[in-house]
Structures are given as structure tokens and as C-alpha cells.
C-alpha positions in Angstrom: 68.5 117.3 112.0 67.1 119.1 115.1 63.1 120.1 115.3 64.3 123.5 115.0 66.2 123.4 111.7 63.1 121.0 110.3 61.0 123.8 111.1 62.8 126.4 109.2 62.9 123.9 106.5 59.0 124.0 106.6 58.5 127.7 106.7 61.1 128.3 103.9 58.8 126.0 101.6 55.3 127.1 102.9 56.4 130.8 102.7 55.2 131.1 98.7 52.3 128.5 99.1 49.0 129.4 98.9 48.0 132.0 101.2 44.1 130.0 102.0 46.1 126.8 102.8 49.2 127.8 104.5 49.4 130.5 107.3 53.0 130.6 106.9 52.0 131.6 103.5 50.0 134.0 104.8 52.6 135.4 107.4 54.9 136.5 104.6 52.2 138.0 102.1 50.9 140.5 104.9 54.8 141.4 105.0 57.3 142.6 107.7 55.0 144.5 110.1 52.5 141.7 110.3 55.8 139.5 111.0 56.5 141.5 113.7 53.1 142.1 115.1 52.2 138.2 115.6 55.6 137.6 117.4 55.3 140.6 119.7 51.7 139.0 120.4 53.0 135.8 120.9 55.5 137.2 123.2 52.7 138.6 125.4 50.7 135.8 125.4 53.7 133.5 127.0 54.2 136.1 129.3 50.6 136.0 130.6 51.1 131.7 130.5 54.3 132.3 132.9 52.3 134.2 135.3 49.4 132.2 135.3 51.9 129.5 135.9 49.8 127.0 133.6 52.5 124.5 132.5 50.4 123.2 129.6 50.1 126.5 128.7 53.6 127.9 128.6 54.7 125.2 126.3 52.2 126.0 124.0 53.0 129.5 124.0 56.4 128.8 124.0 55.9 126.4 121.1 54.4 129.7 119.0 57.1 131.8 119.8 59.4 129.9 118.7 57.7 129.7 115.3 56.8 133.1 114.9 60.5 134.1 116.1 61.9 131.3 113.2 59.3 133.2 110.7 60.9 137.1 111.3 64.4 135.4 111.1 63.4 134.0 107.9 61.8 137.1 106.7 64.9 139.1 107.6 67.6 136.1 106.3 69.2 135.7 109.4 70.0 131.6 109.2 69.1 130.3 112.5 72.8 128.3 112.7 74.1 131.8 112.8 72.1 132.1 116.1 72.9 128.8 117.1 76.9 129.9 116.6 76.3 132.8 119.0 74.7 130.8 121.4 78.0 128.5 121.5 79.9 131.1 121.8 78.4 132.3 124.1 78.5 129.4 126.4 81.8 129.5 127.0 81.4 133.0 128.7 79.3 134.2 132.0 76.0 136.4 130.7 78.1 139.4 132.8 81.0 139.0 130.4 79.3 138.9 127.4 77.0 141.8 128.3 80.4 143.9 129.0 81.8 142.6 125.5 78.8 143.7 124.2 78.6 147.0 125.3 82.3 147.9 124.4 81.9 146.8 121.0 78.7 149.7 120.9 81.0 152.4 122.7 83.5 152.0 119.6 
């Protein structure tokens, strides 16, 4: 089992722990908007790391995107293999392909 998948392991049991002792906890009982809020911040903040250029940095940043990404999949129930499934399929097209697939199936 990858890091990834033993993460989402760990937030699906912290989610209904005590909110003082887990922030995961915590993440879910201030709900959806909150959710969203901490990843869009977290999003910023590994911007400002890849401009700054700090290496150290960015893979911390990184490291909290990622979480806060697998917490709004979770809080949505999108399983992260289903992601991981589009991301093989995707492989196995350019980017400039899919993009066109993409955008034909939203013209229909």
C-alpha cells in the first residue's frame, strides 16, 4: 500500500475523532466550506514556495496539499483509486488529446 492510500486510510478514521485531538477531526466538523478554504490556502502557499524557489519549502507545501486535497476528496466521496484510474488513463494519451476529448464530451 502506497503513502497516499495509508493516508486516506488515516483521515477516514481520524475524521469522527475528537475534534481537540485530531485536526482532521476538526477539518470535517467545520464542514465543506472550511474543507475548501484550507486547501485553496494551501494551494497559495505552494505557490508562493515555487516562486521563492525554496526547495525545503515546496515539499512541505506540497506535502499539505496533498493532505488537504485527500481531505475534500474524502469529504466529497470521490475514492482516490478513482483518480488514480484517470491518471492511467490518461497516460496513455498526450495532455493535447485528452484536453480535446475533454472538451467534446462538454460540447455534447
Amino acid at each position: 500500500m502506497n503513502i497516499l492510500n495509508l493516508l486516506v486510510k488515516k483521515i477516514k478514521n481520524n475524521k469522527k475523532k475528537d475534534t481537540n485531538r485530531s485536526y482532521t477531526a476538526l477539518l470535517f466538523f467545520k464542514g465543506k466550506k472550511y474543507i475548501l478554504n484550507k486547501f485553496v490556502e494551501e494551494v497559495k502557499e505552494l505557490i508562493e514556495a515555487l516562486k521563492k524557489n525554496n526547495k525545503k519549502n515546496i515539499i512541505h507545501e506540497c506535502a499539505d496539499t496533498l493532505f488537504h486535497l485527500l481531505v475534500a476528496l474524502e469529504q466529497k466521496k470521490v475514492n482516490l483509486n478513482s483518480v488514480m484510474k484517470e491518471l492511467n488513463r490518461r497516460r496513455k494519451i498526450t495532455g493535447i488529446e485528452e484536453k480535446k476529448r475533454r472538451k467534446n464530451v462538454r460540447q455534447k
